[in-house]
N, C-alpha and C positions, 0 to 999 in steps of 0.2 A: 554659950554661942551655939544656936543649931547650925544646920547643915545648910540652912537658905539664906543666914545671916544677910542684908543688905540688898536683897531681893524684893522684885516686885514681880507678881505674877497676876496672870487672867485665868479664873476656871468659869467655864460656860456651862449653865446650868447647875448651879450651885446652891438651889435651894433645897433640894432634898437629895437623899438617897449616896451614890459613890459619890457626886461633885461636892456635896454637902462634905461630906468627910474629906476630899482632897484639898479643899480650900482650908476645913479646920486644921491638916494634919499640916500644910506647905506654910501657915500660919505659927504654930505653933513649934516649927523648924526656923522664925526666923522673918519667913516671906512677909510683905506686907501684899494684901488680895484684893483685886478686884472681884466682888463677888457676883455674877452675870445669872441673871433666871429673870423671866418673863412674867412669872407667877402663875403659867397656864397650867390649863388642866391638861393630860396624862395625853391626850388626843388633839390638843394645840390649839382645841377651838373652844372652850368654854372660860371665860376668867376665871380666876382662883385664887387664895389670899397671897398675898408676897411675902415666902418663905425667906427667901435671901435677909430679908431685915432678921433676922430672927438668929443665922448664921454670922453675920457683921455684929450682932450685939455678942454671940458667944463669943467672936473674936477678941473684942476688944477688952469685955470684963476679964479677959485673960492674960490683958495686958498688949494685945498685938493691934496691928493699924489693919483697916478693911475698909470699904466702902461698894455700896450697891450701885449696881447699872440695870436697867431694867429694859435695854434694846433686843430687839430681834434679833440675832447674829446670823438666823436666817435670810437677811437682806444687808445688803453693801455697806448702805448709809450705818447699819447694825455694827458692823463687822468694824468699821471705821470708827465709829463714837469709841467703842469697848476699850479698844489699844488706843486712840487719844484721853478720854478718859484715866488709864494704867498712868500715861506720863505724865497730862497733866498735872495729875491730882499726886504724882509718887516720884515724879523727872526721871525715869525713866521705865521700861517692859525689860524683864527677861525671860519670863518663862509663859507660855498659854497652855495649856489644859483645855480642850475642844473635848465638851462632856455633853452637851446640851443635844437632847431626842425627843420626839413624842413616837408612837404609834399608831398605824390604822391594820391592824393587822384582818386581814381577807383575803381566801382563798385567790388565785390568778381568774377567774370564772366569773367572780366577782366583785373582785375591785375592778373602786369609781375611779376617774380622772382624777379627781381631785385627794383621792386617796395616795393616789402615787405620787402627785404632785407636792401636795403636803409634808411627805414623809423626805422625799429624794433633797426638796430645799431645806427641810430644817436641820435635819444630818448632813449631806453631803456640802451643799451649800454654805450650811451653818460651821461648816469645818474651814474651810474655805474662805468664805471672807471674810474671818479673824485674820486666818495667818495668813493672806495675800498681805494685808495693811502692817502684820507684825513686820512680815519677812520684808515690805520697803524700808521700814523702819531702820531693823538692822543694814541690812543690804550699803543704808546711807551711812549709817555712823560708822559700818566698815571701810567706806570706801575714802570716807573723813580722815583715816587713820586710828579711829579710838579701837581699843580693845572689845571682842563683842563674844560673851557666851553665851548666845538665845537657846533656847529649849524651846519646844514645840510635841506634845504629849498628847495624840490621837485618841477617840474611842470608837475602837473596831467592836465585833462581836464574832461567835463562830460561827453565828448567821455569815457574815460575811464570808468565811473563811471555806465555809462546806454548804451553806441553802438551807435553807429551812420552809416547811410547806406551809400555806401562809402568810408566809411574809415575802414576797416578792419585792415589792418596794422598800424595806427594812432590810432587808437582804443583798439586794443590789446595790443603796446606798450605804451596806459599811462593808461592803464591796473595794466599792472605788474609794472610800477610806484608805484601806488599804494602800491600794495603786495611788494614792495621794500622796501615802506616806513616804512610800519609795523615791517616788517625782519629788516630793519637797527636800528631800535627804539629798540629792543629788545636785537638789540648784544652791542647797544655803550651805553646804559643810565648807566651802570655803569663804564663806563670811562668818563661820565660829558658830554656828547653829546645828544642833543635833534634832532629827527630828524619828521619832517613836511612836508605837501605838501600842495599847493596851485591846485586847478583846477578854474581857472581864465576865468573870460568872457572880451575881451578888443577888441577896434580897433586897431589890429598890421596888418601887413602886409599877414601872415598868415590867419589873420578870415575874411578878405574883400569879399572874394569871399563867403564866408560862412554868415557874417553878411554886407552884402553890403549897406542897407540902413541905416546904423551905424552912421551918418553924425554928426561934431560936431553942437550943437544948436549954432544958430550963433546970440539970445537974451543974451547971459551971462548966460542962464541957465545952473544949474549944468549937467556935461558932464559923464552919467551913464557909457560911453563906453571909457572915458580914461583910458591909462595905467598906469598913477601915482595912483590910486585907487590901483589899486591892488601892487606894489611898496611898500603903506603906511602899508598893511598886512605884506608884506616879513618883512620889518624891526620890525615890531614887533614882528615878531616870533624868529628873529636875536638877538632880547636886550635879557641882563640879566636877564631881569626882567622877562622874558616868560623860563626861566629855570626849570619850573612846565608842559610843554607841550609839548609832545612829542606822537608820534604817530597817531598826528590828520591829519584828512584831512578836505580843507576849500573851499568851494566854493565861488568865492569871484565874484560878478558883482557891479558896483557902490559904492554905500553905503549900500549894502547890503551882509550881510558875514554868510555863515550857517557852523556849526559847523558837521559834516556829522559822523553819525554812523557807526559801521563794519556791516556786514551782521546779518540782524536775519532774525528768521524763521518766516515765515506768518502763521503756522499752525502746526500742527505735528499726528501723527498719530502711536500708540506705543504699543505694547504686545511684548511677549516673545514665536511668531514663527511666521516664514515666512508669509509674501502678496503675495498674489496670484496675480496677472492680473487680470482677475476678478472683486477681493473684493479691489483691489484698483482702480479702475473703479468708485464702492459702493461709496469709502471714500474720492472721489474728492474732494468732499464739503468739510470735515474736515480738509484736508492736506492743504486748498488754502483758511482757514477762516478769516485770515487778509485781502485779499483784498476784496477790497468795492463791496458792494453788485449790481448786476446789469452788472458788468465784467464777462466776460467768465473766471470760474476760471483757466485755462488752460490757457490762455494768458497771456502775458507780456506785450501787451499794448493795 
């Protein structure tokens, strides 16, 4: 018996790279998968062969149930097929895995319109109108009376977390990731939904250009930049047994997993009437007394 025994899940963008591995790993725990990828190229705009078939066959010569969806989950009607799809085809969703990205990575100076545009709906969006349609789904069968453990498993990045130059649009959209996460965490935990994010460091096709000297050790040393690492995270966030966590966000590289807090303040500075310009000029120091001493406290890095 794995850990997803009797489960049905959605990972988006599951043809290659971490969703490729999360689909085989929540698979091979038990899940039976919808396995979601477009089949696009790396930039969202050239066709590309359909990897996801190729994922649904490992599944299955392995003895596990899967089946491919090939919609946009960047668009509603996407977002809607994927989780009707999960039920029809399995009667009923428990868990979605929102993996599914491309990039247009350009400096702010010069990205296009359509660079941003592209990037903020297939991420942002593509997060989004899965689990708008997951979370009615649940939402109903809780209010039905039936018992409901939905999982709902984000993919943020540090880009989100701290910016990256460059990626403006890549950055801003696993941004509001993020602040999704938190907002979804809030409206479903009392219909039995935990919802999570991962911001993941791996060799996919994606970070190559970003992490190019990624190479795997070709000693048998442990491989800090595989994408089963972080895979082994989602499914734990998926089992029953992580139904105490919800609202986190996790930085996951190797074997190494940080458990990341919400915003706090570095400092504060407080009466009962207005700062001038001025006298908060004065109280730099105070307002910016968290960071380490020897920083411009005015800087962010």
């Amino acid at each position: 018996m794995g850990l997803l025994e009797g489960k049905v899940a959605i990972v988006t963008g599951a043809g290659r790279g971490i969703g490729r591995e999360e689909a085989l790993l929540l698979a091979r725990e038990g899940a039976k998968v919808v396995v979601n990828d477009v089949g696009g190229a790396l930039t969202g705009t050239a066709p590309d062969e359909h990897p996801a078939d190729d994922v649904v066959a490992l599944i299955v010569d392995g003895g596990g149930e899967a089946v491919v969806n090939g919609d946009d989950i960047g668009t509603w009607e996407g977002g809607r097929n994927v989780v009707t799809q999960a039920i029809d085809t399995f009667g009923q969703l428990d868990i979605l895995v929102n993996n599914a990205g491309i990039l247009r990575d350009k400096m702010s100076f010069s990205m296009t319109e359509s660079d941003w545009d592209d990037v903020i709906r297939v991420h942002l969006k593509g997060h989004f109108a899965p689990a708008h349609h997951a979370a009615a789904y649940w939402r109903n069968r809780a209010k039905a009376g039936e018992a409901v453990s939905g999982r709902i498993i984000n993919t943020s990045s540090e880009a989100g977390l701290y910016g990256s130059a460059g990626q403006a649009n890549y950055s801003a959209a696993k941004g509001g990731i993020v602040s999704l996460t938190w907002t979804l965490a809030r409206e479903l935990g009392r219909y039995g939904v935990t919802v999570n994010a991962i911001a993941p460091r791996a060799r996919t096709r994606m970070t190559e250009g970003i992490f190019g000297d990624a190479v795997p050790p070709s000693d048998g040393r442990f491989d800090a930049w595989e994408p089963k690492n972080v895979a082994n995270v989602v499914c734990f966030l998926a089992a029953p047994a992580s139904a105490d966590i919800s609202g986190q966000i996790f930085v996951v590289f190797g074997g190494n997993i940080y458990a990341m807090s919400t915003f706090q303040p570095l400092g504060q500075v407080t009466r009962d009437a207005p700062w001038t310009p001025q006298e908060l000029i004065e109280a730099k120091g105070e307002l910016f007394r968290g960071i380490d001493s020897g920083v411009p406290p005015f800087s962010f890095f």
